[in-house]
Predicted model as a PDB file, atoms N, CA, C, CB and O in Angstrom, pLDDT in the B-factor column:
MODEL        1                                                                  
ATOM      1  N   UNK A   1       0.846  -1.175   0.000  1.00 52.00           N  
ATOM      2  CA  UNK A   1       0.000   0.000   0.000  1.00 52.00           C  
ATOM      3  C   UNK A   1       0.895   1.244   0.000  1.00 52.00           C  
ATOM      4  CB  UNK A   1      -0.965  -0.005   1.226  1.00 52.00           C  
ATOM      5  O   UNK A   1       1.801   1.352   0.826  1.00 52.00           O  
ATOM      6  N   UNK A   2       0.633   2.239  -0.977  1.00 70.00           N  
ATOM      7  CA  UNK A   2       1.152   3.494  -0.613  1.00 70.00           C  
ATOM      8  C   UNK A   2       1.469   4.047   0.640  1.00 70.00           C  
ATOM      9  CB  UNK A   2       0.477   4.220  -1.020  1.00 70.00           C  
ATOM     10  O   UNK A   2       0.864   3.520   1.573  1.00 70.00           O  
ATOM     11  N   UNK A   3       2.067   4.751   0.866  1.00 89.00           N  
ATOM     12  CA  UNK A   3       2.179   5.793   1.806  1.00 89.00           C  
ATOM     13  C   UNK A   3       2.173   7.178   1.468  1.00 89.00           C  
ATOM     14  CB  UNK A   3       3.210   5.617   2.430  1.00 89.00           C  
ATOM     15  O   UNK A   3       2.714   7.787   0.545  1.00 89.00           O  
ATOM     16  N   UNK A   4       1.219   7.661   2.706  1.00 94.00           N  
ATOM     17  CA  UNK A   4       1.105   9.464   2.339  1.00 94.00           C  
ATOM     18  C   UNK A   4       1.299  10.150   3.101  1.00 94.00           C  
ATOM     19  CB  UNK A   4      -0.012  10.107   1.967  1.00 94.00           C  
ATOM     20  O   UNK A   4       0.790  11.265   3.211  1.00 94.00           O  
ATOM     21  N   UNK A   5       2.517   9.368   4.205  1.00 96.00           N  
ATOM     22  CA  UNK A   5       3.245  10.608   4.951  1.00 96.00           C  
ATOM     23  C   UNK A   5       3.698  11.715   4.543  1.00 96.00           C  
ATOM     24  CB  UNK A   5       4.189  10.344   5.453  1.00 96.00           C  
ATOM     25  O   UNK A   5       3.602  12.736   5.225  1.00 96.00           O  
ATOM     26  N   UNK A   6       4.287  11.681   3.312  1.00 96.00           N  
ATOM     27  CA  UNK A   6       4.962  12.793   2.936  1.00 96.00           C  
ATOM     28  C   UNK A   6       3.666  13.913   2.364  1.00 96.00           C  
ATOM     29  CB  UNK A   6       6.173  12.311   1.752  1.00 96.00           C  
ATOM     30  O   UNK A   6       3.942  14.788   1.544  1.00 96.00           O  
ATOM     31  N   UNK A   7       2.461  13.768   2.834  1.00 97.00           N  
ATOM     32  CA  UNK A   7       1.206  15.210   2.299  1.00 97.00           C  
ATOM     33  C   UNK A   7       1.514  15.794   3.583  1.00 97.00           C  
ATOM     34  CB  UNK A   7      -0.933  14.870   1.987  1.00 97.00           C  
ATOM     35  O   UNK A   7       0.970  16.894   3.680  1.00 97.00           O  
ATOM     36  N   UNK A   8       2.200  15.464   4.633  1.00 97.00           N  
ATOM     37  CA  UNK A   8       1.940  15.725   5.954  1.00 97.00           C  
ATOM     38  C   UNK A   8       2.684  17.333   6.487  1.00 97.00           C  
ATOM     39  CB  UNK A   8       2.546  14.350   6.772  1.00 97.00           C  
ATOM     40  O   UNK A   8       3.608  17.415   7.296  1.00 97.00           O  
ATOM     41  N   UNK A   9       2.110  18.328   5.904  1.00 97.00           N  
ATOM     42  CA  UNK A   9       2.802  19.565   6.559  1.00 97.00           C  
ATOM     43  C   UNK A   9       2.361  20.632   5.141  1.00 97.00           C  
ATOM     44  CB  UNK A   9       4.863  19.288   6.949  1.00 97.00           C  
ATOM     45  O   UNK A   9       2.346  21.861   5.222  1.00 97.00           O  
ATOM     46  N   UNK A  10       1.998  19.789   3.790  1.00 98.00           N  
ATOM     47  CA  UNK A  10       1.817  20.404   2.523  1.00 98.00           C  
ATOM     48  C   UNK A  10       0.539  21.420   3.164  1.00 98.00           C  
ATOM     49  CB  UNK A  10       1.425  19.192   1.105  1.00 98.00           C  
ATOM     50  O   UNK A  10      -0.138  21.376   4.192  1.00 98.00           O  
ATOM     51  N   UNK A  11       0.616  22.500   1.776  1.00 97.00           N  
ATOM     52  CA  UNK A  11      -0.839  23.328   2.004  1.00 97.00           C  
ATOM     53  C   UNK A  11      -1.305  23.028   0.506  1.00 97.00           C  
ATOM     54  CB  UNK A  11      -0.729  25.293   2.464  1.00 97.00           C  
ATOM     55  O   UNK A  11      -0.660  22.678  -0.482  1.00 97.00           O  
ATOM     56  N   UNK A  12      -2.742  23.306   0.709  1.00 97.00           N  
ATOM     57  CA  UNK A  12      -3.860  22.991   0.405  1.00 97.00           C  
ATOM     58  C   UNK A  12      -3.201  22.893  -1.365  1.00 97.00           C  
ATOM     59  CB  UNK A  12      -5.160  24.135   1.004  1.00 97.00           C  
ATOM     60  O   UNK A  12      -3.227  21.891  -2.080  1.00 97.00           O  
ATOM     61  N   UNK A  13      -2.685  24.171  -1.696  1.00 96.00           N  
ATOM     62  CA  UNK A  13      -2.189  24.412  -3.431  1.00 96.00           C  
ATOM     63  C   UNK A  13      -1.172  23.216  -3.339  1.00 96.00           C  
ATOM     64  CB  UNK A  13      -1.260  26.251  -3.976  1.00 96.00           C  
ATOM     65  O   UNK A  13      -1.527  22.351  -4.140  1.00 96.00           O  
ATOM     66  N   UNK A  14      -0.308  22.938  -2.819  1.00 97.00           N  
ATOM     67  CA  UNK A  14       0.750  22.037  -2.715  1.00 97.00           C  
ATOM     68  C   UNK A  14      -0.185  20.696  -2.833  1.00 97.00           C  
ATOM     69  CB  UNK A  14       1.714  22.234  -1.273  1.00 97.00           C  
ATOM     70  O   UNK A  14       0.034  20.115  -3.896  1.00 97.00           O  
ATOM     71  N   UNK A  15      -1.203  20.035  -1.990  1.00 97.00           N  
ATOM     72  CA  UNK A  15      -2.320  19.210  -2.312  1.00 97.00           C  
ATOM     73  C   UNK A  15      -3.093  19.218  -3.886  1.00 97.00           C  
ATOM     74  CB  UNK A  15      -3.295  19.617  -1.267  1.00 97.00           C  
ATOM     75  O   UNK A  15      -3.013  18.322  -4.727  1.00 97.00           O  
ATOM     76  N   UNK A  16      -3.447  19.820  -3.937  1.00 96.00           N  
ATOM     77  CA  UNK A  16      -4.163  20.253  -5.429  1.00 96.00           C  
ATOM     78  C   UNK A  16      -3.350  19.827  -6.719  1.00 96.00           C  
ATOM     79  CB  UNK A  16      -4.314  21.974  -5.552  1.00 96.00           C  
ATOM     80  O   UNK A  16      -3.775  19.212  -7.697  1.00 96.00           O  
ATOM     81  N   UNK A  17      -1.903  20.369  -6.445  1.00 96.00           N  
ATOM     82  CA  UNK A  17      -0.732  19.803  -7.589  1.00 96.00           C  
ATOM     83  C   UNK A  17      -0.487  18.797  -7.444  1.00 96.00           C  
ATOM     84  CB  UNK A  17       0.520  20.286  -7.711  1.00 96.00           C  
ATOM     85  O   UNK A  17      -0.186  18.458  -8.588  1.00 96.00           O  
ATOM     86  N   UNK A  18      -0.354  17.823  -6.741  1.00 95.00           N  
ATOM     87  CA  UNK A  18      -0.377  16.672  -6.601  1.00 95.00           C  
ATOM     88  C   UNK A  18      -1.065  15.533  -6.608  1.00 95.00           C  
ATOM     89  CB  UNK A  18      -0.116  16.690  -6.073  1.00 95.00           C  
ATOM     90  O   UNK A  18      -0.658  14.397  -6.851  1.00 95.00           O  
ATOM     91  N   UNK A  19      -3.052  16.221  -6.082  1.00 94.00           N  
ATOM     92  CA  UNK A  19      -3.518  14.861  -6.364  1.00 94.00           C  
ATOM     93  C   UNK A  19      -4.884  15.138  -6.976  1.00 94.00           C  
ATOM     94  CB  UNK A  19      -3.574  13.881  -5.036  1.00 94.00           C  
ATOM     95  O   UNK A  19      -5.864  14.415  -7.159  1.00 94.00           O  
ATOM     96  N   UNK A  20      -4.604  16.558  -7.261  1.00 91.00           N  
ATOM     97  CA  UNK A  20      -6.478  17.129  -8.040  1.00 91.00           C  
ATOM     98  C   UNK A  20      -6.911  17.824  -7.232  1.00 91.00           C  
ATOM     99  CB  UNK A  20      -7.893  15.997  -8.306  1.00 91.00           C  
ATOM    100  O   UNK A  20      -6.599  17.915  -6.044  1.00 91.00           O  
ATOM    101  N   UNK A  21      -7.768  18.441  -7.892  1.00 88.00           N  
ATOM    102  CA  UNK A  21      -9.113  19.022  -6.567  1.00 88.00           C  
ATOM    103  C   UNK A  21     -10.098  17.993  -6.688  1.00 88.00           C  
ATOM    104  CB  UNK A  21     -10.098  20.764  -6.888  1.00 88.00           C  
ATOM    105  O   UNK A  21     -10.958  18.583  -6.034  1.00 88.00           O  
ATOM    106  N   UNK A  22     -10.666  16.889  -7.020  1.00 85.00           N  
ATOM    107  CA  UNK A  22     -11.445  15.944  -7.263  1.00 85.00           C  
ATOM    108  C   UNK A  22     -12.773  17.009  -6.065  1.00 85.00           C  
ATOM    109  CB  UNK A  22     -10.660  14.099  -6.835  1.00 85.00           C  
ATOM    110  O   UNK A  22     -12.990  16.664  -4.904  1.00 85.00           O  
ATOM    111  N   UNK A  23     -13.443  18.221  -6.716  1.00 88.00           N  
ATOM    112  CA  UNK A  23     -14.711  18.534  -6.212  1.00 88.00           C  
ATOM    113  C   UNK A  23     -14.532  19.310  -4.757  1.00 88.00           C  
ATOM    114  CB  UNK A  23     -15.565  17.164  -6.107  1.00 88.00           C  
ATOM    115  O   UNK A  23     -15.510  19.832  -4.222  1.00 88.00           O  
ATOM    116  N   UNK A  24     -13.420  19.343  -4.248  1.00 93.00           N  
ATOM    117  CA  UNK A  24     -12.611  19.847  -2.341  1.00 93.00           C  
ATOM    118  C   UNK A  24     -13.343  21.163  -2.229  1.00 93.00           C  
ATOM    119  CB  UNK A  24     -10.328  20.289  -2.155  1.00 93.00           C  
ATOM    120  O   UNK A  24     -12.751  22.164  -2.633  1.00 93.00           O  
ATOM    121  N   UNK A  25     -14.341  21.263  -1.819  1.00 93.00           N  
ATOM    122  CA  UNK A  25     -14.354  22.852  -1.435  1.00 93.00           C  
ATOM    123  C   UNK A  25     -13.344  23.347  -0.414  1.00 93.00           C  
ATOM    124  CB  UNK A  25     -15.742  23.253  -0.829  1.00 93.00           C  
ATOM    125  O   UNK A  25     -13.071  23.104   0.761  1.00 93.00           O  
ATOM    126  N   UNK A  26     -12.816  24.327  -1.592  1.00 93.00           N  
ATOM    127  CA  UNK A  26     -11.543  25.159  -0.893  1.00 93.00           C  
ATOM    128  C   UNK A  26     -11.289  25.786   0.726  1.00 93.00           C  
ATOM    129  CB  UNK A  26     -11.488  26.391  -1.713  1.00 93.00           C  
ATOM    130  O   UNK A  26     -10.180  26.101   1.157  1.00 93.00           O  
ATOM    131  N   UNK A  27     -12.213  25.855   1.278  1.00 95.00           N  
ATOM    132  CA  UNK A  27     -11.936  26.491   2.534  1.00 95.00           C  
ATOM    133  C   UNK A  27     -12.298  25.519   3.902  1.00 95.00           C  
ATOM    134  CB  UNK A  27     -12.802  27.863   2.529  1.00 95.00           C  
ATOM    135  O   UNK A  27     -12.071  25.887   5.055  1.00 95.00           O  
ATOM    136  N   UNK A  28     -12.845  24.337   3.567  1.00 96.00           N  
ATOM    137  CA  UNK A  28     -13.216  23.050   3.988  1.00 96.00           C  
ATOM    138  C   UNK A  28     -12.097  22.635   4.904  1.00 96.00           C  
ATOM    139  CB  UNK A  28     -13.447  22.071   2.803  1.00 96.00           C  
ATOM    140  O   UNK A  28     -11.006  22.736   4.344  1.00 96.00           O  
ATOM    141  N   UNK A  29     -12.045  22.270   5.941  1.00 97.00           N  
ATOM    142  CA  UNK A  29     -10.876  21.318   6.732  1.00 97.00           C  
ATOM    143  C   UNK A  29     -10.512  20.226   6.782  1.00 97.00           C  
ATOM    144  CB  UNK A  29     -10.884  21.234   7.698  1.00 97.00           C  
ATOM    145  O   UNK A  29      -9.697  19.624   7.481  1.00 97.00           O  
ATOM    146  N   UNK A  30     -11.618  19.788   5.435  1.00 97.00           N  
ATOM    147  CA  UNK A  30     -11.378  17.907   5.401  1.00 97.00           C  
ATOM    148  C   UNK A  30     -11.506  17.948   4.193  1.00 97.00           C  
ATOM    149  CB  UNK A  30     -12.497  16.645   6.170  1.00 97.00           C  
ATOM    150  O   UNK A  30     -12.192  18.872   3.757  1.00 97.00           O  
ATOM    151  N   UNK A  31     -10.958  17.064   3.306  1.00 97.00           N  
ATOM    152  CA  UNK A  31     -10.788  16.952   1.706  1.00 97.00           C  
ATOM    153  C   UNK A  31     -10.737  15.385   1.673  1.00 97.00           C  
ATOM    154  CB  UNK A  31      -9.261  17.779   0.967  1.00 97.00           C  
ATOM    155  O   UNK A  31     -10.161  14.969   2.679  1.00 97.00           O  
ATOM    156  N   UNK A  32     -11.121  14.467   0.905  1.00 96.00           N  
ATOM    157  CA  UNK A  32     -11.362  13.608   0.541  1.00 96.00           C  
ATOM    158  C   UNK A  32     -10.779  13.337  -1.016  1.00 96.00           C  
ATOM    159  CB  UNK A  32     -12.537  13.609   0.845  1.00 96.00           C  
ATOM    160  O   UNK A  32     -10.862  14.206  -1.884  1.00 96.00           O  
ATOM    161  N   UNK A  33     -10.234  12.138  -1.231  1.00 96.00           N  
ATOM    162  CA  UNK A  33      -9.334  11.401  -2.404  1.00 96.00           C  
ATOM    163  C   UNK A  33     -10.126  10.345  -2.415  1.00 96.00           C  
ATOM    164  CB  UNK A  33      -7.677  11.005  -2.170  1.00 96.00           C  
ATOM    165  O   UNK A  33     -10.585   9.960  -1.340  1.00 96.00           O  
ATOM    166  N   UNK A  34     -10.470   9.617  -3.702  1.00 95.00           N  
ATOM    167  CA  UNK A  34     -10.849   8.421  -3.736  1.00 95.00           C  
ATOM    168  C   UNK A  34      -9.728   7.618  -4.502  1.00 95.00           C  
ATOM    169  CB  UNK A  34     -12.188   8.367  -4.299  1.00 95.00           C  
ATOM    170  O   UNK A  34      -9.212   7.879  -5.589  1.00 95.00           O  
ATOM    171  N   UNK A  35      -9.537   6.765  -3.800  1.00 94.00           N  
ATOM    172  CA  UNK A  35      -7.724   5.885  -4.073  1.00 94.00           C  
ATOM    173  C   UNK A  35      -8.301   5.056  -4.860  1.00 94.00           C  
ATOM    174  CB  UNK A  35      -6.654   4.911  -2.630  1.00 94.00           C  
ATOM    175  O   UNK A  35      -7.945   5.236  -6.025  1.00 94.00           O  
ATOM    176  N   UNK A  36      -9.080   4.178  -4.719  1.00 93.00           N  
ATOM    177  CA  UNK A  36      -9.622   2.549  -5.353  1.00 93.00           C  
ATOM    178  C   UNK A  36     -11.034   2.543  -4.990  1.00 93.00           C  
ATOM    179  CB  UNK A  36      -8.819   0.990  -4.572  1.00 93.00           C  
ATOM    180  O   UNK A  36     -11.760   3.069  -4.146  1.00 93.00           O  
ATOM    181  N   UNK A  37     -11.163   1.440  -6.322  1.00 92.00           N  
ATOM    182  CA  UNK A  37     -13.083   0.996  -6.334  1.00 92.00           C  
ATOM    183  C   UNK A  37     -12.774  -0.226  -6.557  1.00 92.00           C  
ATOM    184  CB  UNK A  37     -14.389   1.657  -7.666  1.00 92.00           C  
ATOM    185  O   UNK A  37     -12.125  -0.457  -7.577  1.00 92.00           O  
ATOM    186  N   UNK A  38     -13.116  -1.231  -5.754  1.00 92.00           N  
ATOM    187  CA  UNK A  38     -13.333  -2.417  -6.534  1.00 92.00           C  
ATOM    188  C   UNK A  38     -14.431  -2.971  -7.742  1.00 92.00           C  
ATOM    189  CB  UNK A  38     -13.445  -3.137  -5.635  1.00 92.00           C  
ATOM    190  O   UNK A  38     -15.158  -2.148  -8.298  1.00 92.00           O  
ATOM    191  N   UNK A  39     -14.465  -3.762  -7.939  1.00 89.00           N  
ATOM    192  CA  UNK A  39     -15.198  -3.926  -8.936  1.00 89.00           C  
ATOM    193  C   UNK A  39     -17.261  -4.581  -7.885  1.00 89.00           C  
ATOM    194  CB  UNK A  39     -14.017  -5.313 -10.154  1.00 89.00           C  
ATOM    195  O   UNK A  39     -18.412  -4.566  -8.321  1.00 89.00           O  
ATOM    196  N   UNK A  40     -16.681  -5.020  -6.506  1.00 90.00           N  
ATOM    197  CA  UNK A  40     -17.695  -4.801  -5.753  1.00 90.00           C  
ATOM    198  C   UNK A  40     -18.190  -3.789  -5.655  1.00 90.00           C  
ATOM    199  CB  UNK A  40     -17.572  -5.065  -4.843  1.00 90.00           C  
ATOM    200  O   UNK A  40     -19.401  -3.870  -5.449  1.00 90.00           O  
ATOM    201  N   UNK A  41     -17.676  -2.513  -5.726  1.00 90.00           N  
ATOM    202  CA  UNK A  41     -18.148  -1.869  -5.259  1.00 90.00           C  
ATOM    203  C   UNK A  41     -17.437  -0.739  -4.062  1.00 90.00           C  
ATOM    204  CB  UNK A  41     -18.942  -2.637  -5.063  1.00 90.00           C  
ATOM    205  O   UNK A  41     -17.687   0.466  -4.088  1.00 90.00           O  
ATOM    206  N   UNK A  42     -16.647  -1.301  -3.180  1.00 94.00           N  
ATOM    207  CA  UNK A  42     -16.046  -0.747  -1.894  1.00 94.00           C  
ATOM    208  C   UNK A  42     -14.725   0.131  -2.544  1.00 94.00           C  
ATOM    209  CB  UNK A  42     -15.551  -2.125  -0.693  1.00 94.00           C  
ATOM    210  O   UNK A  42     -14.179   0.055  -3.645  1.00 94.00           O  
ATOM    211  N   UNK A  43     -14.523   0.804  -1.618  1.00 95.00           N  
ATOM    212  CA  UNK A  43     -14.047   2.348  -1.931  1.00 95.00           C  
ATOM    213  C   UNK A  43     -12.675   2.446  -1.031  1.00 95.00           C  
ATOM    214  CB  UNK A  43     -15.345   3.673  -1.387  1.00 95.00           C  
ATOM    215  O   UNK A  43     -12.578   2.214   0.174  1.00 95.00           O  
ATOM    216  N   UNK A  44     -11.853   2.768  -1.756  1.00 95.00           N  
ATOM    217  CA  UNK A  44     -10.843   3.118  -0.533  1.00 95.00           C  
ATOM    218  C   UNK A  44     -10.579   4.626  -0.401  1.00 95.00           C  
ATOM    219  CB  UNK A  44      -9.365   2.391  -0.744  1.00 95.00           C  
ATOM    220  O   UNK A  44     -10.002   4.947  -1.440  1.00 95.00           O  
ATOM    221  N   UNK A  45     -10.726   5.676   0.369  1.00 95.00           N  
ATOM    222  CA  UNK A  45     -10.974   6.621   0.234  1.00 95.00           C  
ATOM    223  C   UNK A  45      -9.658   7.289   1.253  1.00 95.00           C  
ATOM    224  CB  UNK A  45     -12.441   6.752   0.428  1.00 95.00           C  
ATOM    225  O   UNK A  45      -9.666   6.916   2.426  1.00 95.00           O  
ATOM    226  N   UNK A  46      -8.815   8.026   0.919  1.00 96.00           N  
ATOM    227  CA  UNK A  46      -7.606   9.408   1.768  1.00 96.00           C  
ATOM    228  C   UNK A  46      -8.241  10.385   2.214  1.00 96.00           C  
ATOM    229  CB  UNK A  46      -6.451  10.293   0.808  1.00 96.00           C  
ATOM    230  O   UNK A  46      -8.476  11.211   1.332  1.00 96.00           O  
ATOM    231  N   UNK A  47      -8.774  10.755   3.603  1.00 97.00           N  
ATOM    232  CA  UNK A  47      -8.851  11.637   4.202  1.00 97.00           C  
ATOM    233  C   UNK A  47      -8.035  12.748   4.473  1.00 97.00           C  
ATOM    234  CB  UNK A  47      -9.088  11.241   4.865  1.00 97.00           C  
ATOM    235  O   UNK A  47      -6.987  12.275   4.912  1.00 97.00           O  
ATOM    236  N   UNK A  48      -7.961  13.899   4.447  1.00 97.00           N  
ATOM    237  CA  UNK A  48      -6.842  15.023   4.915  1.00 97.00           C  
ATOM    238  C   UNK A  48      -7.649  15.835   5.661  1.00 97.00           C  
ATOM    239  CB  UNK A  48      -6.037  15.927   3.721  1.00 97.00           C  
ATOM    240  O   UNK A  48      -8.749  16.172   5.221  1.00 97.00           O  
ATOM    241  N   UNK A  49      -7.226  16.222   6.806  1.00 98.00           N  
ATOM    242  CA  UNK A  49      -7.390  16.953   7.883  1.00 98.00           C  
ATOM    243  C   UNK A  49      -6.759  18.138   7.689  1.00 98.00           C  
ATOM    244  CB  UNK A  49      -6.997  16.350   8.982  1.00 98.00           C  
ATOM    245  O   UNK A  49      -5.579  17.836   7.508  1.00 98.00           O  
ATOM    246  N   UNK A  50      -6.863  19.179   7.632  1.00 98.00           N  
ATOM    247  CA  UNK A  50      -6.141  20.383   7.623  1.00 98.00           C  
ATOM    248  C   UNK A  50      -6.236  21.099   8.996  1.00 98.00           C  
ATOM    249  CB  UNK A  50      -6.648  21.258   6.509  1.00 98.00           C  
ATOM    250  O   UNK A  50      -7.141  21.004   9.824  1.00 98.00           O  
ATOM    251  N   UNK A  51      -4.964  21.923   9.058  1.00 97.00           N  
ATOM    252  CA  UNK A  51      -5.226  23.119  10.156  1.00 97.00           C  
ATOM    253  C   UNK A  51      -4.185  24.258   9.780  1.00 97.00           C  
ATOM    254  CB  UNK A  51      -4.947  22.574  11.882  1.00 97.00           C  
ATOM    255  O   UNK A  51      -2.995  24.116   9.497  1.00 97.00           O  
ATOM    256  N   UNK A  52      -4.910  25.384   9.847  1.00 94.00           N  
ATOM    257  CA  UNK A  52      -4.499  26.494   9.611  1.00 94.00           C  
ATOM    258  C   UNK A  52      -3.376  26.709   8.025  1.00 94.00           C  
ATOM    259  CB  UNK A  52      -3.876  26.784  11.008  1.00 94.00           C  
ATOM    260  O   UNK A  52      -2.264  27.200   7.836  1.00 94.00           O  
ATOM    261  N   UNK A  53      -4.469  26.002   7.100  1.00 95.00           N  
ATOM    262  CA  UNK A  53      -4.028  25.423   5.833  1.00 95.00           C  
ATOM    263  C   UNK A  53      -3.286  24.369   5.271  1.00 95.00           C  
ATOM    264  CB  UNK A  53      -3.590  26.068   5.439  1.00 95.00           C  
ATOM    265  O   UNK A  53      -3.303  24.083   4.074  1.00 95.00           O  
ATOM    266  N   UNK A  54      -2.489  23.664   6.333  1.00 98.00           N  
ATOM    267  CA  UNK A  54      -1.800  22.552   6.249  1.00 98.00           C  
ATOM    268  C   UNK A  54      -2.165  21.392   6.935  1.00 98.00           C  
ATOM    269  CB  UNK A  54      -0.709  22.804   6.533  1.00 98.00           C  
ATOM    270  O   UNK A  54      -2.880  21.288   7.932  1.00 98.00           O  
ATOM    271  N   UNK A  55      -1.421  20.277   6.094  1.00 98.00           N  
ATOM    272  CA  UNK A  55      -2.019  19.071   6.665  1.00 98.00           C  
ATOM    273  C   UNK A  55      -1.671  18.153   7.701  1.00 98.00           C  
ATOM    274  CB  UNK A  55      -2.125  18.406   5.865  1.00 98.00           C  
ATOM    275  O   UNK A  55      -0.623  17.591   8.017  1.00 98.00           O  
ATOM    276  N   UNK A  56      -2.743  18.156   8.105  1.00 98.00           N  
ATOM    277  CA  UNK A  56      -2.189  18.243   9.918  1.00 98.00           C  
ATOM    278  C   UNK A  56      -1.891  16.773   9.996  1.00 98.00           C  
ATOM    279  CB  UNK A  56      -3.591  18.798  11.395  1.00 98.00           C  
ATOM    280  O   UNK A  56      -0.811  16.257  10.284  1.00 98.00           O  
ATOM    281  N   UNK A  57      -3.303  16.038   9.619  1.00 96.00           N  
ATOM    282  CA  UNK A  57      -3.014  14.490   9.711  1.00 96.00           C  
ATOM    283  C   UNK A  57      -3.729  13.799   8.432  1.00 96.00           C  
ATOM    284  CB  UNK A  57      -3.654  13.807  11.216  1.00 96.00           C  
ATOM    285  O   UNK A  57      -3.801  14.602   7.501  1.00 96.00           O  
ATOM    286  N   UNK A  58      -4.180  12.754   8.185  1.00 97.00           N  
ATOM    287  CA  UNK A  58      -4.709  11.555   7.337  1.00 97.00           C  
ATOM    288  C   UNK A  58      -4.964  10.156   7.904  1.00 97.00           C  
ATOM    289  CB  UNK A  58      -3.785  11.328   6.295  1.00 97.00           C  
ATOM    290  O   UNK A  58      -4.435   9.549   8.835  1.00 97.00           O  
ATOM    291  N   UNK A  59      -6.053   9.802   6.952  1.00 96.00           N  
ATOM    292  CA  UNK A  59      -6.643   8.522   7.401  1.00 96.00           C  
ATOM    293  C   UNK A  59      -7.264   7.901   6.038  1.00 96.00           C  
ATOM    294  CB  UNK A  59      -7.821   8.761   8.641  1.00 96.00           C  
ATOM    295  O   UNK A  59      -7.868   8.699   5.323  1.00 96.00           O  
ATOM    296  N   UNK A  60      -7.182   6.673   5.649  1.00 96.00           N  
ATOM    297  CA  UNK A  60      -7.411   6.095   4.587  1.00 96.00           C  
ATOM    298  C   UNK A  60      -9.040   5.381   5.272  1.00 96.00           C  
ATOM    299  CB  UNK A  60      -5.986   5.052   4.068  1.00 96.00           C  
ATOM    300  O   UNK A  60      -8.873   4.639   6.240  1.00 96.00           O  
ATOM    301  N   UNK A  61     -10.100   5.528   4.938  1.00 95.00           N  
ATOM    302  CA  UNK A  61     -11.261   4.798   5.193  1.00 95.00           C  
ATOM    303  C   UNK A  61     -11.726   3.696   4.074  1.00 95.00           C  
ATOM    304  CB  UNK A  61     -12.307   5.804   5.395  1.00 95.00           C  
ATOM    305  O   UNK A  61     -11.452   3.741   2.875  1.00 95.00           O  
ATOM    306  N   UNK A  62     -12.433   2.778   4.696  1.00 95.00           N  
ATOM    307  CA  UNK A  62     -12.936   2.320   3.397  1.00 95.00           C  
ATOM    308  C   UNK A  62     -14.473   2.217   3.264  1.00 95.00           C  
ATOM    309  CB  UNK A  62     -12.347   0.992   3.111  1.00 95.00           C  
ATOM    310  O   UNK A  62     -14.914   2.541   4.367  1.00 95.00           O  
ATOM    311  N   UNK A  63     -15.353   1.960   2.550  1.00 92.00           N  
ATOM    312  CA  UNK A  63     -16.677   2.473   2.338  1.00 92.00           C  
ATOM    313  C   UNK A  63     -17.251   1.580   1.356  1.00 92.00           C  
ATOM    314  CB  UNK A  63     -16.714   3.933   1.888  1.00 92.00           C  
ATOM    315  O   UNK A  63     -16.541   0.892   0.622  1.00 92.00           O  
ATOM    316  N   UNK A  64     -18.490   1.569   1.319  1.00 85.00           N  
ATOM    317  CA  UNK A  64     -19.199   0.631   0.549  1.00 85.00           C  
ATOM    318  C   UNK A  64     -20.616   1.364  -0.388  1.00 85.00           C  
ATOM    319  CB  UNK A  64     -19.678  -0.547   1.697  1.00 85.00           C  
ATOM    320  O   UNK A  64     -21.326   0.830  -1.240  1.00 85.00           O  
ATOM    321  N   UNK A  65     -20.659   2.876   0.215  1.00 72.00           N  
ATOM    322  CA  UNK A  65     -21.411   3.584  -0.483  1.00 72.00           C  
ATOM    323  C   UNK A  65     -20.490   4.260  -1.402  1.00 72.00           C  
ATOM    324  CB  UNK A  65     -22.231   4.397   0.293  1.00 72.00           C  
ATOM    325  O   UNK A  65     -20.924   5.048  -2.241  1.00 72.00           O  
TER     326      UNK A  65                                                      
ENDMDL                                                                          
END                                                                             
């Protein structure tokens, strides 16, 4: 599995060049990536947490909607 320690301190434009705006409303504190779909259906989805424009932490979820 990837690793995405290294988003860890980026700001938001520094995010954007790297992985899209895939829809992020800009002033939002949580931004969402969708990594993988299986062919079931389930989602693997990158969370980013921001604070005071940078990224504070992350969490990969997975989902079925």
């Amino acid at each position: 599995m990837t690793s995405y320690i290294h988003l860890l301190g980026k700001t938001k434009k520094e995010i954007i060049q790297e992985m899209g705006n895939e829809c992020n409303h800009h002033p939002a504190p949580v931004w969402t990536y969708q990594l993988k779909r299986s062919w079931l259906g389930r989602k693997r989805v990158l969370v980013l947490y921001f604070s005071e424009e940078l990224v504070e932490h992350f969490e990969i979820r997975y989902s079925w909607k």
